[in-house]
C-alpha positions, 0 to 999 in steps of 0.5 A: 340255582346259584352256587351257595344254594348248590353248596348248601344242599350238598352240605345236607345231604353230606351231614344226612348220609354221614350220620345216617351211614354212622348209624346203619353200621351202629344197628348193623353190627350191634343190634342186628346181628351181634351174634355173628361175631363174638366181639360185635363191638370191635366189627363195630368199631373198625368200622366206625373209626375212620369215618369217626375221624372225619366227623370234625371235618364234616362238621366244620365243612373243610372243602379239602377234607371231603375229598379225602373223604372221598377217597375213604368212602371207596373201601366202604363202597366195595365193602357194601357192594360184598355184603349185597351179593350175600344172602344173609345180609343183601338188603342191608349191603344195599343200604350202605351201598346207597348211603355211601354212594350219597356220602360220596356224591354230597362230599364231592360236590360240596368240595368241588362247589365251596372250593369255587364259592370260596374263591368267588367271594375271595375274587369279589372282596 
């Protein structure tokens, strides 16, 4: 497997787990169980913003801006592993568990192999 196919594939499976992460925390807190607070909308949003911040990062594809996002992802990380240990919300804990540890590992290692394409095709030129 060669190195742009490798960063191919982390760049899908990043938009994948980006998007799909971005929409679990959409049904989570707004349809699924909006009664839980009486502003769904702002559990919402507090969730959504720092993730929404890197959207044109991970649009773009921005090698530096995946490992920071990295770092970011950490918090949601211990944030899904909490609500998987609560009876009420296990199953959908365990899927942001998931989604993050995929966001996470995508992030990685397309920041890691783009870093090391770019700098093949910067050697070769």
């Amino acid at each position: 497997m060669t190195l742009a196919c490798k960063t191919r594939f982390s760049r899908i499976l990043t938009l994948f787990s980006y998007f799909a992460l971005l929409l679990l925390f959409t049904l989570w807190y707004l349809l699924l169980s909006p009664a839980s607070a009486d502003h769904p909308w702002v559990i919402w949003l507090v969730h959504l913003l720092p993730l929404l911040a890197f959207a044109p990062i991970v649009i773009r594809g921005n090698p530096r801006g995946h490992a920071w996002l990295c770092f970011v992802l950490l918090i949601y990380f211990m944030e899904a592993v909490l609500a998987a240990l609560v009876p009420n919300s296990r199953w959908l804990g365990l899927g942001e568990g998931v989604l993050t540890a995929m966001l996470f590992t995508g992030a990685m290692l397309f920041a890691r192999w783009r870093s090391q394409l770019s700098r093949a095709q910067a050697g070769a030129a």
